[in-house]
PDBQT receptor file of N, H, CA, C and O in Angstrom, charges set to zero:
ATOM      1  N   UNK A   1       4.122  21.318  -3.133  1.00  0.00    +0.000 N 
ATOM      2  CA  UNK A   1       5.442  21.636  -3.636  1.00  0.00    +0.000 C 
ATOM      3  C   UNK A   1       6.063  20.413  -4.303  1.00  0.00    +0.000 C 
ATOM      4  O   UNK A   1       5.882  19.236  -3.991  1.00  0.00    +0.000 OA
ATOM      5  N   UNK A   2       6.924  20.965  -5.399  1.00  0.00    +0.000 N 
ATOM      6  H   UNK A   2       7.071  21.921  -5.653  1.00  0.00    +0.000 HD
ATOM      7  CA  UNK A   2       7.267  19.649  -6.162  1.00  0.00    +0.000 C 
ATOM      8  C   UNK A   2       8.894  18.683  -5.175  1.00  0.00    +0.000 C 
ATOM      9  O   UNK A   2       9.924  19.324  -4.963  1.00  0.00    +0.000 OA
ATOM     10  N   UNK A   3       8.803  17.636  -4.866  1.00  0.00    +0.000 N 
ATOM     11  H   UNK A   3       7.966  17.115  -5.038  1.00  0.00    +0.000 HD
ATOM     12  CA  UNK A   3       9.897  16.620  -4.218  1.00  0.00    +0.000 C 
ATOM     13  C   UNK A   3      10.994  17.408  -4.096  1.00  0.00    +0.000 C 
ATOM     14  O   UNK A   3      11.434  17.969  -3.092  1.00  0.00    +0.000 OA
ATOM     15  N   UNK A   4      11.650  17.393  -5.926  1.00  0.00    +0.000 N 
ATOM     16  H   UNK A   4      11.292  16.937  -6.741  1.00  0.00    +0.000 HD
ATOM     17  CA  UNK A   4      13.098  18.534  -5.839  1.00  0.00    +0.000 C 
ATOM     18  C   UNK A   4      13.161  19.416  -5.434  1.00  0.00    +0.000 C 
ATOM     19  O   UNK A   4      14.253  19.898  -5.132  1.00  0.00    +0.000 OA
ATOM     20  N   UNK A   5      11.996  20.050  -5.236  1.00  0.00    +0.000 N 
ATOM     21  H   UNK A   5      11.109  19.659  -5.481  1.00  0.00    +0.000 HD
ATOM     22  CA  UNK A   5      12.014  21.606  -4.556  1.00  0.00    +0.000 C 
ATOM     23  C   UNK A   5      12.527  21.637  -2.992  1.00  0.00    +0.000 C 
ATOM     24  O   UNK A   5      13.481  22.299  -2.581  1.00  0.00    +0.000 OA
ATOM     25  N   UNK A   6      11.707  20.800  -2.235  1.00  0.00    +0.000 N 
ATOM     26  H   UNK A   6      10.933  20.262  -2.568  1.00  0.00    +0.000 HD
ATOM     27  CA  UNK A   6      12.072  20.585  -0.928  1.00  0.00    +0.000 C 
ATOM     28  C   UNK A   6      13.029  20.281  -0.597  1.00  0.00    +0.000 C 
ATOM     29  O   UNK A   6      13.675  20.869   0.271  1.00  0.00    +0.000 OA
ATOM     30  N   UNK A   7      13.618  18.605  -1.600  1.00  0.00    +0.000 N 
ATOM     31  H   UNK A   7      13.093  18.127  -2.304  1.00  0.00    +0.000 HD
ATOM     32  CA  UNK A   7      14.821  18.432  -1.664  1.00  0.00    +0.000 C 
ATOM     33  C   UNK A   7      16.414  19.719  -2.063  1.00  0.00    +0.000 C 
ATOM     34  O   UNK A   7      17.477  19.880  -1.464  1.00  0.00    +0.000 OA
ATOM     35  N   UNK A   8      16.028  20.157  -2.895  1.00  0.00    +0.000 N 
ATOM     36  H   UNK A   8      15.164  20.025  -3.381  1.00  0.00    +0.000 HD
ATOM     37  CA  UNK A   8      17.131  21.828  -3.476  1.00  0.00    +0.000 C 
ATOM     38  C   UNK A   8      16.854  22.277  -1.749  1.00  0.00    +0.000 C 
ATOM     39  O   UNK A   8      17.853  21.984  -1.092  1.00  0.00    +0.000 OA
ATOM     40  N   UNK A   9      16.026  22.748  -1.112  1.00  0.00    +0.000 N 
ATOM     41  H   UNK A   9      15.214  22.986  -1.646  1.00  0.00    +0.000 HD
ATOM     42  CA  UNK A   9      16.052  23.556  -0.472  1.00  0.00    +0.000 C 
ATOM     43  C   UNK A   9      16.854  22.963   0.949  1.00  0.00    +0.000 C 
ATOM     44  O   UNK A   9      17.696  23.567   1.613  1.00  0.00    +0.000 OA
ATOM     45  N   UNK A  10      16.465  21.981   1.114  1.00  0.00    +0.000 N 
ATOM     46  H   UNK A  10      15.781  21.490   0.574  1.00  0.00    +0.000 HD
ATOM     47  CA  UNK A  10      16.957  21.316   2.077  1.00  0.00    +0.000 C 
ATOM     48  C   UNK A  10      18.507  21.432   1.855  1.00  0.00    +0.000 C 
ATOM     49  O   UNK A  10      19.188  21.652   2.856  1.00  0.00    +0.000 OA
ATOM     50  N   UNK A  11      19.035  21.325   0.823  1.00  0.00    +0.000 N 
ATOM     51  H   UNK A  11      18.482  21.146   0.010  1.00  0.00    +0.000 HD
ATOM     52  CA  UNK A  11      20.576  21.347   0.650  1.00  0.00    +0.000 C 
ATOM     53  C   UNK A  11      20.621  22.452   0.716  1.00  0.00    +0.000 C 
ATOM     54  O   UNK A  11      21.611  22.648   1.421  1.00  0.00    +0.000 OA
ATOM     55  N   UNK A  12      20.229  23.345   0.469  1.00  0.00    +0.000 N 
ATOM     56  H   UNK A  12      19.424  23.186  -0.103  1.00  0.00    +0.000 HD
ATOM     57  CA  UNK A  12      20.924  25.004   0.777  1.00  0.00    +0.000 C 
ATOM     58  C   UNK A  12      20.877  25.376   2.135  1.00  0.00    +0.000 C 
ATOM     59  O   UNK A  12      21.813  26.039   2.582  1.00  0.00    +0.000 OA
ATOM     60  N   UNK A  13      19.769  24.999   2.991  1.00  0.00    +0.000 N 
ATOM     61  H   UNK A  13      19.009  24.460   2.628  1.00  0.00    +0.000 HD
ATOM     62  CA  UNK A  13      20.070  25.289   4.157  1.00  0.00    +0.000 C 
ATOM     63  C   UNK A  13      21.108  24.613   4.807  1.00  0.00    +0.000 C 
ATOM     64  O   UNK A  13      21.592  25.377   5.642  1.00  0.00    +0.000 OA
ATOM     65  N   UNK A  14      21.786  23.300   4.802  1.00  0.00    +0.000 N 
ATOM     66  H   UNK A  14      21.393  22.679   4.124  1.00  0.00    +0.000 HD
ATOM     67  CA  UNK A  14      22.779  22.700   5.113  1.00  0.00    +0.000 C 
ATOM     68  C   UNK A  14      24.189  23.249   4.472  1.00  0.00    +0.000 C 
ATOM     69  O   UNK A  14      25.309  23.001   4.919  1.00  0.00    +0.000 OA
ATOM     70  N   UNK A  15      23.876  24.057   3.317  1.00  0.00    +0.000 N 
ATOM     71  H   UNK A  15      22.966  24.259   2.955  1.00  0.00    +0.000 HD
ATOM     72  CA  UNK A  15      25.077  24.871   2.939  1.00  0.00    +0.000 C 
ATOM     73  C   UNK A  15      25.640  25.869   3.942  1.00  0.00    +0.000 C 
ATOM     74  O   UNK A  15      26.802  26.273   3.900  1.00  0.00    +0.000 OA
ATOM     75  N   UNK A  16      24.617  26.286   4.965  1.00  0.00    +0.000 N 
ATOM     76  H   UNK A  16      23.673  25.958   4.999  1.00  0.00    +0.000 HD
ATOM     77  CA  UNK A  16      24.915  27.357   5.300  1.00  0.00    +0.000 C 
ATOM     78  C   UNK A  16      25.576  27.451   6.636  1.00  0.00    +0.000 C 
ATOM     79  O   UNK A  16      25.985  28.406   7.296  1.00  0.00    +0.000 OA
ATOM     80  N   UNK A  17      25.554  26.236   6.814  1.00  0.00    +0.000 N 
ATOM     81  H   UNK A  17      25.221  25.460   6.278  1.00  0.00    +0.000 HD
ATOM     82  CA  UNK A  17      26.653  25.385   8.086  1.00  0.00    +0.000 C 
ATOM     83  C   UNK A  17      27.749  25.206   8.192  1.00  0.00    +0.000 C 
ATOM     84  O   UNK A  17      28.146  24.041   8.170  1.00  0.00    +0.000 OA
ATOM     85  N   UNK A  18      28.580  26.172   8.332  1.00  0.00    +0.000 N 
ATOM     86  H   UNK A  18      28.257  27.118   8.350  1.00  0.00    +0.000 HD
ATOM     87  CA  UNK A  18      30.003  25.910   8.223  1.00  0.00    +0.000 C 
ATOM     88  C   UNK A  18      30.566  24.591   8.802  1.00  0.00    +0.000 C 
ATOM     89  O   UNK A  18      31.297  24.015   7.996  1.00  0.00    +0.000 OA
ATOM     90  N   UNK A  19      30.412  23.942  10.026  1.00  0.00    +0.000 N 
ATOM     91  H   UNK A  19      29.818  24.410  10.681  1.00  0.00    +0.000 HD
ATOM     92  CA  UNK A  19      30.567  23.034  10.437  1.00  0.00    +0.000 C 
ATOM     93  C   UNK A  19      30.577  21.778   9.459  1.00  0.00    +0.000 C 
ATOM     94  O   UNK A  19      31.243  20.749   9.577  1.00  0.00    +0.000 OA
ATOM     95  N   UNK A  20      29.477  22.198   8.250  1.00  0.00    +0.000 N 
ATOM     96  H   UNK A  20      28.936  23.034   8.153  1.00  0.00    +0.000 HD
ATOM     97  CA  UNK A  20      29.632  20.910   7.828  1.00  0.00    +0.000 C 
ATOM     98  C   UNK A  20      30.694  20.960   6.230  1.00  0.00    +0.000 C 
ATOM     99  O   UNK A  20      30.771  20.059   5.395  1.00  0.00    +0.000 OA
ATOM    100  N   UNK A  21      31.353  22.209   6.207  1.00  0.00    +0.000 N 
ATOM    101  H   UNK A  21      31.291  22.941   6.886  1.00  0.00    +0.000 HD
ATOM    102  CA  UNK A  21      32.174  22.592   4.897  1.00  0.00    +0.000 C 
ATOM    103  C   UNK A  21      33.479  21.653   5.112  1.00  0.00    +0.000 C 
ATOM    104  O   UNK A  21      34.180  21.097   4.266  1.00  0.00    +0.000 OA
ATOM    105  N   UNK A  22      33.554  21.660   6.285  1.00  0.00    +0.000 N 
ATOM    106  H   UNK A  22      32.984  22.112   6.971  1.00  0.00    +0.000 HD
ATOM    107  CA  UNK A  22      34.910  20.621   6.458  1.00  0.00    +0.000 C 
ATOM    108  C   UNK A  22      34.533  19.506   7.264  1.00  0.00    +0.000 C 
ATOM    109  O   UNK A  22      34.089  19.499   8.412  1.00  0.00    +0.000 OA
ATOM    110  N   UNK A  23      34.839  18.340   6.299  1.00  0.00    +0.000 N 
ATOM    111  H   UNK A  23      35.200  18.346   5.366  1.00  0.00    +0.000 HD
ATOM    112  CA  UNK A  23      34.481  17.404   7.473  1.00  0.00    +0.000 C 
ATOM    113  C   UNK A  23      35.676  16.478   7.118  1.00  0.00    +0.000 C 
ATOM    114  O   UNK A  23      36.044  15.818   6.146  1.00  0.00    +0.000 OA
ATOM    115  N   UNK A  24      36.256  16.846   8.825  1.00  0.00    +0.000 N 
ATOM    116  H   UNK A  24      35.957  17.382   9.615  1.00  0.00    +0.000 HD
ATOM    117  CA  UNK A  24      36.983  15.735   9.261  1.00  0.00    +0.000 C 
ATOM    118  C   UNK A  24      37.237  14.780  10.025  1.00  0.00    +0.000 C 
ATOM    119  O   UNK A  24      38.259  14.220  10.423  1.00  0.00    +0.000 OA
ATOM    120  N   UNK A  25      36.018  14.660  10.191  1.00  0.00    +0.000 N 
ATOM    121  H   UNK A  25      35.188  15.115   9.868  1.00  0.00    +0.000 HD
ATOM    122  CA  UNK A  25      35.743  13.463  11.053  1.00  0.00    +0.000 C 
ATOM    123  C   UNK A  25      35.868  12.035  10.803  1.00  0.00    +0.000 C 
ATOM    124  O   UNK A  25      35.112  11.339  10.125  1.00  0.00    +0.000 OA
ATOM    125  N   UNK A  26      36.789  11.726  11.359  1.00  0.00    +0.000 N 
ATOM    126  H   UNK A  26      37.403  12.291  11.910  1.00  0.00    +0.000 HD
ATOM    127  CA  UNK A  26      37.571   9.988  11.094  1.00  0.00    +0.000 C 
ATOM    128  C   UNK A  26      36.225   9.146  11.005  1.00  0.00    +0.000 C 
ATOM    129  O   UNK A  26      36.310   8.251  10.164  1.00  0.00    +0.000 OA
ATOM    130  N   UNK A  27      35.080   9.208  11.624  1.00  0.00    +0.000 N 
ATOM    131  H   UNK A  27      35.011   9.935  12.307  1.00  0.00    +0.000 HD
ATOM    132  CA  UNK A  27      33.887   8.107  11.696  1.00  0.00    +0.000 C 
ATOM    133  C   UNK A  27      32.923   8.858  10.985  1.00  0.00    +0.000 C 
ATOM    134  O   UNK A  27      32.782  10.076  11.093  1.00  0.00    +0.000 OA
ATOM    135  N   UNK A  28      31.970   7.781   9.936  1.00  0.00    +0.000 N 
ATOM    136  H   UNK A  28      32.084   6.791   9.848  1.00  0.00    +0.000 HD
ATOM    137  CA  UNK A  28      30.876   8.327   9.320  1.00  0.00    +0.000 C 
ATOM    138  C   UNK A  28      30.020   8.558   9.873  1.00  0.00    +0.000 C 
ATOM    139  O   UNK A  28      29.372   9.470   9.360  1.00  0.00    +0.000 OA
ATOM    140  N   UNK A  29      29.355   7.911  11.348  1.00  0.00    +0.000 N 
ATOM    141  H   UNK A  29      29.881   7.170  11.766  1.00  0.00    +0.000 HD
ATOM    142  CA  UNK A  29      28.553   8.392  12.346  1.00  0.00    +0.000 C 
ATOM    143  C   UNK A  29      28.552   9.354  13.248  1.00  0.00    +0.000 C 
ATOM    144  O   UNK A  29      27.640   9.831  13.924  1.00  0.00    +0.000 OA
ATOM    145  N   UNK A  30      30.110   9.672  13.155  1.00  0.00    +0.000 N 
ATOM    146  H   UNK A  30      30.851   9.285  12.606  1.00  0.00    +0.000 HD
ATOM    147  CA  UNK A  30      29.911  11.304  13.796  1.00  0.00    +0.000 C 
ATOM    148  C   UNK A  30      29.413  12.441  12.798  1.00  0.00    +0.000 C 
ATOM    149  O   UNK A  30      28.645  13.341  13.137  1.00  0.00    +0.000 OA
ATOM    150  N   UNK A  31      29.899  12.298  11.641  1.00  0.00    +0.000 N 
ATOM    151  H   UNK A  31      30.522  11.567  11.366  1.00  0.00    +0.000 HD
ATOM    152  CA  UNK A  31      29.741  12.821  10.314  1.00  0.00    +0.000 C 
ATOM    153  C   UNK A  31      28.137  12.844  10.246  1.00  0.00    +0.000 C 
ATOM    154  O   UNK A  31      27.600  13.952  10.222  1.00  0.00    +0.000 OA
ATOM    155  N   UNK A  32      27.256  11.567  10.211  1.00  0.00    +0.000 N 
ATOM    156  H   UNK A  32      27.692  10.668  10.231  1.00  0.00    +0.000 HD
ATOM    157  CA  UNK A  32      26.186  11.906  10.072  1.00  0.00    +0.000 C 
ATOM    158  C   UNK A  32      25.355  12.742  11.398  1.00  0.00    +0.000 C 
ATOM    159  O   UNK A  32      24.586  13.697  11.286  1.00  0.00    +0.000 OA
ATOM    160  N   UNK A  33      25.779  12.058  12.627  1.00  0.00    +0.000 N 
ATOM    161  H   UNK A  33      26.404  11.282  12.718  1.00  0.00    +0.000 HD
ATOM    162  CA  UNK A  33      25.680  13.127  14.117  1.00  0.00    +0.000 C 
ATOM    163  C   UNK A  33      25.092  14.490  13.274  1.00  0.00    +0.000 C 
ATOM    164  O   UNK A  33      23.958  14.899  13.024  1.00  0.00    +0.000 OA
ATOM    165  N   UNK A  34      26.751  15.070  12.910  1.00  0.00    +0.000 N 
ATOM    166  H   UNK A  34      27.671  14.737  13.113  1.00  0.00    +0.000 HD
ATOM    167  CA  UNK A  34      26.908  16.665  12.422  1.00  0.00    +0.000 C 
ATOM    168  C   UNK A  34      25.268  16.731  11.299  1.00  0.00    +0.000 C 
ATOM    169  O   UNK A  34      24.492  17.687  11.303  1.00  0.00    +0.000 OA
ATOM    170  N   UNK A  35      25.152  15.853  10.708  1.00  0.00    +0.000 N 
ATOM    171  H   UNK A  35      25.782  15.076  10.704  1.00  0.00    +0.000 HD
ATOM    172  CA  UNK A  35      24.615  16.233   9.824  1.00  0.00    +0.000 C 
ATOM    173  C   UNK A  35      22.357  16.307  10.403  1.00  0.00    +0.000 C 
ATOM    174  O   UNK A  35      21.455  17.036   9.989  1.00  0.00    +0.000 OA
ATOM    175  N   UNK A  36      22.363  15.477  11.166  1.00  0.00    +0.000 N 
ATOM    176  H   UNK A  36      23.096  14.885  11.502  1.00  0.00    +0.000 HD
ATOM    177  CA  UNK A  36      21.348  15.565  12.123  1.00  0.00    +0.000 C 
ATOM    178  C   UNK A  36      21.069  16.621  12.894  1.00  0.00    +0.000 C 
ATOM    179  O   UNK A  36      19.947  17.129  12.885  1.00  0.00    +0.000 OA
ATOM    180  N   UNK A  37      22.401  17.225  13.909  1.00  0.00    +0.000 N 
ATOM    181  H   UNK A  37      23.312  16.813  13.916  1.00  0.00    +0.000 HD
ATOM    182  CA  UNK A  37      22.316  18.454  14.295  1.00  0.00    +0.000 C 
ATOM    183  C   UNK A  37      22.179  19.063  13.537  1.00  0.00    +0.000 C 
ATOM    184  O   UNK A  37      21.142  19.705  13.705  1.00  0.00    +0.000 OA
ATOM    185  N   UNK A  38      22.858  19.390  12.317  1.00  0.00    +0.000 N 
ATOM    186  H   UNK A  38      23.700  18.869  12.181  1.00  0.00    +0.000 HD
ATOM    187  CA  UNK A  38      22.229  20.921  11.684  1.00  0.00    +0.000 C 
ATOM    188  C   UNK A  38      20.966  20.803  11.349  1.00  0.00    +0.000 C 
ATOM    189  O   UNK A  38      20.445  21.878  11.647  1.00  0.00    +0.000 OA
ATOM    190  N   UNK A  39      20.176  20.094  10.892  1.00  0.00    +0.000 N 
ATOM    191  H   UNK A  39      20.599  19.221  10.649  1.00  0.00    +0.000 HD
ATOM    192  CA  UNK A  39      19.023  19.878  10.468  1.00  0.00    +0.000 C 
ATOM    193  C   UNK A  39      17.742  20.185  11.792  1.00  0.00    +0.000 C 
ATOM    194  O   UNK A  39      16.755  20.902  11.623  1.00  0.00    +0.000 OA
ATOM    195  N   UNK A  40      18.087  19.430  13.100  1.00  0.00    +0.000 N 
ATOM    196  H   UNK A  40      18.889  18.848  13.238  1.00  0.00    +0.000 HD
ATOM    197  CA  UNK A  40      17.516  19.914  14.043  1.00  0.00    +0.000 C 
ATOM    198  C   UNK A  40      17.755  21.380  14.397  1.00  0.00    +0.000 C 
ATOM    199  O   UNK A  40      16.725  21.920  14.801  1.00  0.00    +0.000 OA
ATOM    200  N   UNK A  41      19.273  22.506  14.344  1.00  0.00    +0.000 N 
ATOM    201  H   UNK A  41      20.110  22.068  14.016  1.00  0.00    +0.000 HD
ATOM    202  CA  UNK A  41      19.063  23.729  14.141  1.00  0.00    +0.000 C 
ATOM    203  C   UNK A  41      18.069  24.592  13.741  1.00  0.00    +0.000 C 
ATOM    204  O   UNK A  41      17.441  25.528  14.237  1.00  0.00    +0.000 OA
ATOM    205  N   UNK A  42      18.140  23.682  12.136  1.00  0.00    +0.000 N 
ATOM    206  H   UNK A  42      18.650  22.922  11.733  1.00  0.00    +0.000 HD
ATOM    207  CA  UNK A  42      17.346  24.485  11.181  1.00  0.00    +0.000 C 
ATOM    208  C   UNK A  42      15.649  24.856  11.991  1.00  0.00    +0.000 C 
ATOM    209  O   UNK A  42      15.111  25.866  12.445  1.00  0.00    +0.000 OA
ATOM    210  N   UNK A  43      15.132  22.870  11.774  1.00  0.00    +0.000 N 
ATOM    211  H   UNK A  43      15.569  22.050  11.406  1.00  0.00    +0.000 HD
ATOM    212  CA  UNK A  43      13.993  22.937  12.792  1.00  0.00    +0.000 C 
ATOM    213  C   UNK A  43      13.475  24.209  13.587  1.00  0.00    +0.000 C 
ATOM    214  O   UNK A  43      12.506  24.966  13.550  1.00  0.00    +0.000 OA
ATOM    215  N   UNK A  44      14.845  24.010  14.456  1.00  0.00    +0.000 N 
ATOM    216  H   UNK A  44      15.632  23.394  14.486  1.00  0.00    +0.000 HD
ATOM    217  CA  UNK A  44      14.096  24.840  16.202  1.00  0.00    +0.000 C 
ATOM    218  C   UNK A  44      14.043  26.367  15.829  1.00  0.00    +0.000 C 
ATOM    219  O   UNK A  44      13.189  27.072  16.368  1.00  0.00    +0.000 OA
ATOM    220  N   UNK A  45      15.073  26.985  14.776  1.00  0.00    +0.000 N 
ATOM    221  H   UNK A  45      15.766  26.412  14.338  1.00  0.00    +0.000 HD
ATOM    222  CA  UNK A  45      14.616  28.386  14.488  1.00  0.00    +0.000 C 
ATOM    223  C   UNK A  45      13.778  28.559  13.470  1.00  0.00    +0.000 C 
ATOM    224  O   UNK A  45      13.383  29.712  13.297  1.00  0.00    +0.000 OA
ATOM    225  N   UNK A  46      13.227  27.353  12.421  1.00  0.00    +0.000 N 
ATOM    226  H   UNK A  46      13.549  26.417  12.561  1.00  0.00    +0.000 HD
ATOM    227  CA  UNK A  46      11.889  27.977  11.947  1.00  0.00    +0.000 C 
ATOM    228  C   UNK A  46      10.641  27.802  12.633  1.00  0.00    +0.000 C 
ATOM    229  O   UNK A  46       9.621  28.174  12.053  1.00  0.00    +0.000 OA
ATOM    230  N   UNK A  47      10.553  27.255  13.867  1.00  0.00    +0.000 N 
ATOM    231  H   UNK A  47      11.382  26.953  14.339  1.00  0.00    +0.000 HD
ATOM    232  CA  UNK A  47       9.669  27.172  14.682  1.00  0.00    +0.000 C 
ATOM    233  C   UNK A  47       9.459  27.615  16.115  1.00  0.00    +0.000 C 
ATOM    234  O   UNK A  47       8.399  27.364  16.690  1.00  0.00    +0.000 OA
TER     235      UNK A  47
């Protein structure tokens, strides 16, 4: 598969996280936290 592809896709599934539509989180490390969890989400239900 071509880089951007994985990359495009990877951002759409993080679209689909409401959690991460608003972020107001005063620290960028909680911010990235959020952004780790969804990604481990994604993970555990395609597997």
């Amino acid at each position: 598969l071509p880089q951007r592809w994985i990359i495009e896709r990877s951002w759409s599934w993080l679209d689909k996280c409401r959690r991460l539509w608003k972020n107001c989180e005063r620290a960028l490390n909680s911010s990235l936290q959020m952004v780790v969890l969804a990604f481990l989400k994604i993970v555990l239900k395609r597997y």
